[in-house]
N, C-alpha and C positions, 0 to 999 in steps of 0.2 A: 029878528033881533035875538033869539032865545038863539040858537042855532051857536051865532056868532060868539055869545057869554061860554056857550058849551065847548067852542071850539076854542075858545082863550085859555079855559080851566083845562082843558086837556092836553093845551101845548105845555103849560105853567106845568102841569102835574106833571107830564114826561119830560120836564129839561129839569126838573129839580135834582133827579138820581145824577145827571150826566154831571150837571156843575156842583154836586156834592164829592161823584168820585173823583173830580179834575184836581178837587181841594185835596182830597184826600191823597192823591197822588203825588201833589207837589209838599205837601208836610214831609209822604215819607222821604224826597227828595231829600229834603232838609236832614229828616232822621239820620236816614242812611250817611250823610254827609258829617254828620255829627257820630255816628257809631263808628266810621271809618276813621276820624280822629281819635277819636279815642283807641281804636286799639293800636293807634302809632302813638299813644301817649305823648298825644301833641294837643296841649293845654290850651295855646295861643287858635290852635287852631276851630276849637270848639268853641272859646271866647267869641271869635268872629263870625260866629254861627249868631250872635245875639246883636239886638238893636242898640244905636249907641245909646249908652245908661243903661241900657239892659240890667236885669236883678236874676240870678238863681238863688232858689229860695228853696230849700229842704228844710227835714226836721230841725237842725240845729239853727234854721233863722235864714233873713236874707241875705244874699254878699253881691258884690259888687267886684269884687275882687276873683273875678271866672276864671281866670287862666291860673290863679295863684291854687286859688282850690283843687281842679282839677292835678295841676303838679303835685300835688299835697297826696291827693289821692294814688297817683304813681307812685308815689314813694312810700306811700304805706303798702303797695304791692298788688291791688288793683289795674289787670291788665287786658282783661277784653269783656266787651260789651253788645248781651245782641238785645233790641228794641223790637216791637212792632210797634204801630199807629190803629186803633183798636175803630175808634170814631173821628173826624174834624167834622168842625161847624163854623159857617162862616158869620163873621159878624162886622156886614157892611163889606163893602169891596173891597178894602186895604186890612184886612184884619179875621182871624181866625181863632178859633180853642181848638183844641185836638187831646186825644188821652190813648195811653196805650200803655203797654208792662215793657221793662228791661229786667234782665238776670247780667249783672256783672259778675265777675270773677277773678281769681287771682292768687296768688299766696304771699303770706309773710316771709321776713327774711328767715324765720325759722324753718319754712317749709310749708307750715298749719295753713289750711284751706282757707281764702276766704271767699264769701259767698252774699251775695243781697240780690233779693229779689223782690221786686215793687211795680209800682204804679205810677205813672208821670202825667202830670196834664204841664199843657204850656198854650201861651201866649203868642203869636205870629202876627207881625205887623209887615205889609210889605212897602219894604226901600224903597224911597221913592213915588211912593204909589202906583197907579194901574197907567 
């Protein structure tokens, strides 16, 4: 009997890493697909990176309004974006956290630098389910 518990915890303990990094892979999936939109300053297209009703929520509060923001962000002169995925954690089988840094960048129409660099957690639900 003892044996059997040993050999369950040992399977559980070694498939934890595999299906942590599988999440973790398919976030950057996602990332990547969203950093790639954005440095083609395609608003719509990062919008559709989010659940319908989706919320982006920065300092300045929630919006709902994803594609108008990011356009926004275009036009103040903000134009390429690199991310990593630092940690995900899965929560239940349709559903994930993940956190990691972006450094955007860009200039005004003046010329003058702009620059932000942070930290992102986000929410993943998957379409559909599993």
């Amino acid at each position: 009997m003892r044996v059997s518990y040993v050999l369950c915890f040992l399977l559980a303990a070694f498939s934890v890493p595999a299906a942590a990094g599988d999440l973790k892979q398919e976030v950057e999936k996602i990332a990547s697909a969203y950093v790639e939109s954005f440095n083609k300053q395609d608003g719509a297209g990062i919008a559709a990176l989010y659940a319908s009703g989706g919320v982006h929520i920065n300092p300045m509060g929630p919006r709902a309004d994803i594609a108008e923001f990011y356009q926004g962000l275009f036009k103040a002169g903000f134009n390429h974006e690199e991310a990593t995925v630092d940690q995900a954690w899965p929560l239940g089988a349709d559903a994930a956290v993940a956190m990691g840094e972006y450094h955007i960048t860009g200039k005004k129409q003046s010329g003058e630098a702009l620059e932000v660099i942070g930290r992102w957690t986000a929410a993943y639900v998957r379409d559909g389910g599993i």
